[in-house]
C-alpha positions as a printed Julia matrix, in Angstrom:
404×3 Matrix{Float64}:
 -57.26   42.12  -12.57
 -57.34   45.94  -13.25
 -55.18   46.44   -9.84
 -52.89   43.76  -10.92
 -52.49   45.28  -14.66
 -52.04   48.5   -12.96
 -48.99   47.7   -10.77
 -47.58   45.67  -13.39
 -47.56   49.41  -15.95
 -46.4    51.22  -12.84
 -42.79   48.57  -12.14
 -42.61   48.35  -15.9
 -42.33   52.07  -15.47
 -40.11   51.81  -12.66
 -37.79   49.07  -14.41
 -37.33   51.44  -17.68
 -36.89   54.37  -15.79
 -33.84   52.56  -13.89
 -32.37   51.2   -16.93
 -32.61   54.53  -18.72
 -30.81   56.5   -15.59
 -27.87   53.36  -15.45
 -27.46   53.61  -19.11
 -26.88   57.22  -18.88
 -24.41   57.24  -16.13
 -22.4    54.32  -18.15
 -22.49   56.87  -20.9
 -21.66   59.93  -18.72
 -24.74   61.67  -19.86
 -25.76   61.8   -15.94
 -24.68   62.7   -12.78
 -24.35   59.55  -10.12
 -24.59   60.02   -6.45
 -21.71   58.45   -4.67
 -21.24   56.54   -1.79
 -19.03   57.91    0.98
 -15.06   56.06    1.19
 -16.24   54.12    4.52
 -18.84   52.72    2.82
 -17.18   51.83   -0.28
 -14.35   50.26    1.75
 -17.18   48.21    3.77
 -18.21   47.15    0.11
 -14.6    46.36   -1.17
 -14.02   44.35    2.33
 -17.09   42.66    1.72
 -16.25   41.88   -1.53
 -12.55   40.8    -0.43
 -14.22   38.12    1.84
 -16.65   36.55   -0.18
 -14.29   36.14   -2.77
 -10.93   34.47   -0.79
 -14.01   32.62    1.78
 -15.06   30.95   -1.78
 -11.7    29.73   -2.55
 -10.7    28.65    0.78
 -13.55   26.56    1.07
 -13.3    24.77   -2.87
  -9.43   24.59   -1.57
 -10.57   22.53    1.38
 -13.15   20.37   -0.17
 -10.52   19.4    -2.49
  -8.17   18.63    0.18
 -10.33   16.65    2.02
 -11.75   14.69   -1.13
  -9.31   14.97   -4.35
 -11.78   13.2    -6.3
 -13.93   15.54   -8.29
 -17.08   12.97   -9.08
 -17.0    12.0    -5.25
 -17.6    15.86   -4.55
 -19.85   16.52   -7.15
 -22.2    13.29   -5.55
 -21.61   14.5    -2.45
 -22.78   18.29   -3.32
 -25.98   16.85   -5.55
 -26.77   14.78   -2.37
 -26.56   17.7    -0.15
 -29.0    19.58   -2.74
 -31.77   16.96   -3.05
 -31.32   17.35    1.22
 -30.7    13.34    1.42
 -27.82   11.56    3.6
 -24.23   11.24    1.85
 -23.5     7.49    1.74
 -20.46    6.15    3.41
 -17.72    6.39    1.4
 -14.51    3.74    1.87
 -11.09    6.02    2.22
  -8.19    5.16    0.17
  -6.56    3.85    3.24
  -9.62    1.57    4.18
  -9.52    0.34    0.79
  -6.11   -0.35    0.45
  -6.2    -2.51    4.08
  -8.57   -4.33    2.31
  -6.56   -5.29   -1.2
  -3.81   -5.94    1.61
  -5.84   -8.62    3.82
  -7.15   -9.95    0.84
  -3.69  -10.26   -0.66
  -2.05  -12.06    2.62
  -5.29  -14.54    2.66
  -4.4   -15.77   -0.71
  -0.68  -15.59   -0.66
  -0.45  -17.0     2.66
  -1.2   -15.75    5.64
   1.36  -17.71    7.44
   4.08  -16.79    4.7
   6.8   -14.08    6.15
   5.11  -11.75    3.23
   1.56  -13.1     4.19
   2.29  -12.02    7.54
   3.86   -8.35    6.62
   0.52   -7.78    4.39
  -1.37   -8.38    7.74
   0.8    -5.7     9.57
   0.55   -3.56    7.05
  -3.01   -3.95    6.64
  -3.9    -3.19   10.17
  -1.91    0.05   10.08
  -3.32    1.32    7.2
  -6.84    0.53    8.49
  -6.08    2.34   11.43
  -5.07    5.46    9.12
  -8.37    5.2     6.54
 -10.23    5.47   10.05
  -8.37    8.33   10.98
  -8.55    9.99    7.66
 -12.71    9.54    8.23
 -13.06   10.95   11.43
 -10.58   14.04   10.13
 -12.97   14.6     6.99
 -15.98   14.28    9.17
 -14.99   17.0    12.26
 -13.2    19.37    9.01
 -16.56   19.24    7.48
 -18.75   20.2    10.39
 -16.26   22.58   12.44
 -14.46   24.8     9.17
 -16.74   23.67    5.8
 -20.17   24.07    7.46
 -20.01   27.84    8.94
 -17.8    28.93    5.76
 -20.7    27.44    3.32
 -23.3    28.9     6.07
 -21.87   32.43    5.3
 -21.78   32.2     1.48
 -25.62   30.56    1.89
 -27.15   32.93    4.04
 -25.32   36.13    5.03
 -23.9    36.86    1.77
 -26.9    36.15    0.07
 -28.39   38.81    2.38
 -25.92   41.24    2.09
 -26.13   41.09   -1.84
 -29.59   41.4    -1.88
 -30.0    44.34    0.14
 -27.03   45.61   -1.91
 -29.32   45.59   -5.22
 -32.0    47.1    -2.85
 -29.57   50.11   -2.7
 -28.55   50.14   -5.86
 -32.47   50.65   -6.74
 -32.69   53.58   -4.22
 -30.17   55.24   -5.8
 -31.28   54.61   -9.63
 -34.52   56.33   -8.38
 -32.55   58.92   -6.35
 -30.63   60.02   -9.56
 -33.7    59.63  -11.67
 -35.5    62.24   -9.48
 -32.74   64.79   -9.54
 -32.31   64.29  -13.18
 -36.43   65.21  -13.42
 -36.53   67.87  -10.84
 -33.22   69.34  -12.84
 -35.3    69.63  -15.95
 -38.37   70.84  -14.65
 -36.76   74.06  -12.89
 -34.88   75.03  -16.24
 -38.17   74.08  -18.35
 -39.98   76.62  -15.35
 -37.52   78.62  -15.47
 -37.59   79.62  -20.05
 -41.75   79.65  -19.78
 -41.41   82.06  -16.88
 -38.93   83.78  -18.93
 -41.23   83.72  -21.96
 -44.18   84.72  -19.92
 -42.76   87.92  -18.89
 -43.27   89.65  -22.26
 -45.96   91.81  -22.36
 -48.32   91.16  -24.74
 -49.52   93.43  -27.9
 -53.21   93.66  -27.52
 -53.57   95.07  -31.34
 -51.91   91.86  -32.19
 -55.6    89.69  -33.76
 -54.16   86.63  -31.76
 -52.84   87.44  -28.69
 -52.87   83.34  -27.07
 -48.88   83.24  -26.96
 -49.19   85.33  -23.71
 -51.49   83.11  -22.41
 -49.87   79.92  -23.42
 -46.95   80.76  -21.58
 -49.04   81.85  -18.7
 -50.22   78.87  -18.66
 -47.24   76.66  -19.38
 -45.37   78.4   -16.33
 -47.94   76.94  -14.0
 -48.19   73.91  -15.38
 -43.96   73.72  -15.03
 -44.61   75.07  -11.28
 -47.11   72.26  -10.72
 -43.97   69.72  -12.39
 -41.38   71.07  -10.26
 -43.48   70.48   -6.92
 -44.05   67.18   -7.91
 -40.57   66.47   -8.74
 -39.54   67.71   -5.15
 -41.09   65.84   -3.28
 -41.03   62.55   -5.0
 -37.15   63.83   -4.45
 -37.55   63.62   -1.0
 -38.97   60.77   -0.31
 -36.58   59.13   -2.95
 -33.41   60.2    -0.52
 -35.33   59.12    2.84
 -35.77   55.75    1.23
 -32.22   55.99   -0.22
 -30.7    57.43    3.11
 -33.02   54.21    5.36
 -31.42   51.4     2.61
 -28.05   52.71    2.97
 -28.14   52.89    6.5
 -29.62   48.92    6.47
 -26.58   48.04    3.7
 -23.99   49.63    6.33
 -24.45   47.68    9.2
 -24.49   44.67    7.4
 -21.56   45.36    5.77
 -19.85   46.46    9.47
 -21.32   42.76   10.32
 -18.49   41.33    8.06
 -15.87   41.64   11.6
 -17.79   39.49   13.19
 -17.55   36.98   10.48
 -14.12   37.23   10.64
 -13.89   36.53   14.2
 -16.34   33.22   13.85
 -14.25   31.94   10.45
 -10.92   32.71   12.54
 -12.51   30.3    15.36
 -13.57   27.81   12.92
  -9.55   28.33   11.28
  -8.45   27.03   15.16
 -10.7    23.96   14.87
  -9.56   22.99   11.55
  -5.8    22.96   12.74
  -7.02   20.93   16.01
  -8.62   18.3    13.94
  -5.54   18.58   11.55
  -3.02   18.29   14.26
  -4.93   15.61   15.73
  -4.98   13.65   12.73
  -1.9    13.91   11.58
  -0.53   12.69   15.53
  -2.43    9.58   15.3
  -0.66    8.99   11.4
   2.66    9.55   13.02
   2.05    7.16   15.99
   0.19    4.12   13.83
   2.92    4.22   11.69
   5.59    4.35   14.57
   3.82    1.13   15.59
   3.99   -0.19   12.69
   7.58    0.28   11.69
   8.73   -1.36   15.4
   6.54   -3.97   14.64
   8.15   -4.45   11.18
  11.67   -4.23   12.23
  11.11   -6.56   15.54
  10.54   -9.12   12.85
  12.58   -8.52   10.36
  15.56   -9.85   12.49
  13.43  -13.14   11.99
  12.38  -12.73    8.59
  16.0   -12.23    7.12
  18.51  -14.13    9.63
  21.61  -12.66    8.49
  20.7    -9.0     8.43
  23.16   -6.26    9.88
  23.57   -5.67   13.08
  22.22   -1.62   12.57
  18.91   -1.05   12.1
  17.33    1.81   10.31
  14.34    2.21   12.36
  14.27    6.41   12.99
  15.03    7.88   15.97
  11.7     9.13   17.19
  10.8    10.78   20.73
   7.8     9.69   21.94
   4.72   11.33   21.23
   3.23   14.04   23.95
   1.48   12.28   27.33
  -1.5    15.3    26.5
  -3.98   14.8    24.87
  -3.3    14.66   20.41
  -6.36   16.84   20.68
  -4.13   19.82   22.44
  -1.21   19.7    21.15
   1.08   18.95   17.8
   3.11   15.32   16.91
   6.62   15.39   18.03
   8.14   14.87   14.95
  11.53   13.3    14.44
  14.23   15.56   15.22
  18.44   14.93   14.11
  19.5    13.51   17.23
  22.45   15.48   18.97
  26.08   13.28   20.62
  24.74   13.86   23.91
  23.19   10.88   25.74
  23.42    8.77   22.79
  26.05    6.14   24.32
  26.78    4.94   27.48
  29.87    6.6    29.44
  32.57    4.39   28.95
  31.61    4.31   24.85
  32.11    8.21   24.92
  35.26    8.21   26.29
  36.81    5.81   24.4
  38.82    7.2    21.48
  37.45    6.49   18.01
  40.89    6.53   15.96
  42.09    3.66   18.51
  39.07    1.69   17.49
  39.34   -1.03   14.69
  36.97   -1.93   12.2
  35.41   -5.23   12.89
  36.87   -8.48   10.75
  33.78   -9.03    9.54
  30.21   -6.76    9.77
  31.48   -3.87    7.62
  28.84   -1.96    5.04
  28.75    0.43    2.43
  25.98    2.91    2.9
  24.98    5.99    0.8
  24.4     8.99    2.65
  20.83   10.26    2.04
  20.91   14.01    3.37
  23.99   16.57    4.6
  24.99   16.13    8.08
  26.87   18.58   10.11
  28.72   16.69   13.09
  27.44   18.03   16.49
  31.19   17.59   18.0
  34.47   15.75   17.12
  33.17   12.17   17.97
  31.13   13.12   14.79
  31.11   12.48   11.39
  30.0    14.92    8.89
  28.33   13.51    6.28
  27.52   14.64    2.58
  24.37   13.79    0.31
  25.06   10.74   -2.07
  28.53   10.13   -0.68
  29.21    6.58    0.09
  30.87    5.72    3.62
  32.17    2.4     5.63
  29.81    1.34    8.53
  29.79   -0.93   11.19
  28.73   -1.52   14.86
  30.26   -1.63   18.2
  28.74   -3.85   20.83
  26.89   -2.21   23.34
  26.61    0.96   20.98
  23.41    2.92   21.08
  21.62    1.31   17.8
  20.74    4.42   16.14
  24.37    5.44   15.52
  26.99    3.57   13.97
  30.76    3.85   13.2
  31.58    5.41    9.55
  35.05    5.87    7.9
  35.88    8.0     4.8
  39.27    7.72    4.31
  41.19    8.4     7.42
  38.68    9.8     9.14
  36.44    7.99   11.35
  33.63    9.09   13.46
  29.48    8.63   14.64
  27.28    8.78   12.57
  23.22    8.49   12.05
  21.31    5.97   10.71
  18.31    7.91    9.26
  20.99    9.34    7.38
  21.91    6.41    5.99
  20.95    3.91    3.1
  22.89    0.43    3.88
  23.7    -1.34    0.63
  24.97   -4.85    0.37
């Protein structure tokens, strides 16, 4: 108990001799001992990545899960150290209000059938969507929280460490300071010879007495000095290469960056292609669902996806399809102005976006305008025929809105 009550007197000592030295250097009523500019700039870079690491990562979470109470049960799950349940994605959920839908409805109903389609896709994507969350979470959240969990925490700890060290290194000097100039006026006052007629000589022997007593003070205060800076000097040297450890953090988040646009890339390939399915699907049957609909479609023009593997390598996203190898031969050479409009089969169509024709057989189109379409037979269904005014020329259908 005695030890204990000891110690305890000695860090209370400790604590207020600390907070006496920082309030005196906020006050500039003490000199501080600064750090060198390579180590501050480890400290600002340091600083730098904790801070942008901690956004990134509250940025991603809510990317990968806009809904705030869904992350605050999943953090307070990860906390008590128990499993997250499995959650249904929008997409999941939405496949289901679809199937449901189509049961009741009418499955075998044209719209009955659609909500099945549609259903199915949308399944597909909520699956998708999970297994993105799920290989985000373990290959770019997990070693981002892992550095602001354990490294960090280490870092800043060993950062207060130093910033002990050097309360007590400054706290030293400031003693040892004021010991020498206190040795320094009794040695001064000592050196007057005393007047032995005086009936009370003692001054002279005060001071005597004093200076030694300083002496013993400023030993004391030198060498607690030097073992203050070889504590100081061992803590800084600790702080530093933790701080220099900060470039290979760097190099593991930029690995973790790759993975996160893999399973990004990957996800958003296998969104493009369900979808692609599911829009030739839709149009295959909408020739049966609405018998007299117009001979164009607007299905995109979409390359096929990459034979590698989604894992590797981006989607191939639609691109504006160019006049070459868009019609057969014989369709190409033959002159638009000598072509007539069909009796019957003509549109109107707005044009959704700005189009700059490729080459004369072109037409160049401008957003909101409204145009004359039709078809040709044996024309590549992707293009059709579009008049404004006298002028006449191909023309895309993913431009294109058809109207009645």
């Amino acid at each position: 108990m005695d030890f204990n009550m000891k110690k305890l007197a000695s860090d209370a000592g400790i604590f207020f001799t600390r907070a006496v030295q920082f309030t005196e250097e906020k006050f500039g009523q003490a000199e501080k001992t600064e750090l060198d500019a390579h180590f501050e700039n480890l400290l600002a870079r340091a600083d730098s990545t904790k801070n942008w690491t901690e956004r990134i990562l509250r940025q991603t979470e809510v990317l990968l899960q806009p809904n705030p109470s869904a992350r605050v049960e999943e953090f307070l799950y990860e906390k008590l150290d128990r499993k997250v349940p499995s959650r249904v994605t929008n997409g999941e959920l939405l496949a289901q209000y679809m199937a449901e839908a189509a049961s009741e409805l009418g499955p075998d109903t044209p719209y009955g059938k659609t909500l099945i389609k549609v259903s199915e896709a949308e399944k597909r994507l909520g699956a998708a969507e999970r297994d993105f969350i799920h290989t985000a979470s373990l290959s770019f959240l997990t070693p981002l929280r892992n550095f602001l969990e354990g490294d960090w925490k280490t870092i800043s700890k060993e950062r207060r460490l130093l910033q002990n060290r050097r309360l007590d290194l400054d706290a030293c000097k400031a003693r040892l300071k004021k010991a020498k100039a206190a040795e320094a006026k009794a040695t001064c006052e000592g050196d007057t010879v005393p007047d032995f007629q005086e009936t009370r000589p003692r001054n002279y022997i005060l001071s005597a007495s004093a200076s030694a007593l300083w002496n013993d003070e400023v030993d004391k205060a030198e060498q607690e000095l030097r073992v203050a800076q070889t504590e100081f000097d061992r803590q800084a040297e600790v702080t530093r290469l933790l701080l220099e450890g900060i470039s290979s953090t760097h190099v593991n988040h930029l690995r973790c960056l790759h993975e996160f646009v893999k399973s990004q890339t990957t996800y958003y390939a296998q969104c493009y292609r369900h979808m692609l399915d599911l829009q030739k699907q839709l149009g295959s049957s909408q020739g049966t669902i609405f018998p007299g609909t117009f001979v164009g479609t607007t299905e995109p023009a979409s390359p096929p996806l990459s034979s590698t593997s989604p894992t590797t390598t981006a989607a191939t996203m639609p691109v504006v399809p160019t006049g070459t190898g868009l019609a057969p031969p014989e369709e190409a050479a033959l002159c638009l102005e000598e072509v007539a409009p069909p009796a019957s089969g003509t549109r109107k169509a707005r044009v959704l976006y700005d189009y700059e024709a490729a080459d004369s057989s072109e037409l160049a189109l401008l957003a909101d305008e409204l145009i004359t379409v039709y078809s040709l037979p044996g024309m590549d269904p992707d293009w059709l025929i579009g008049e404004r005014g006298n002028k006449k020329g191909k023309v895309p259908v993913t431009y294109l809105e058809l109207l009645s």
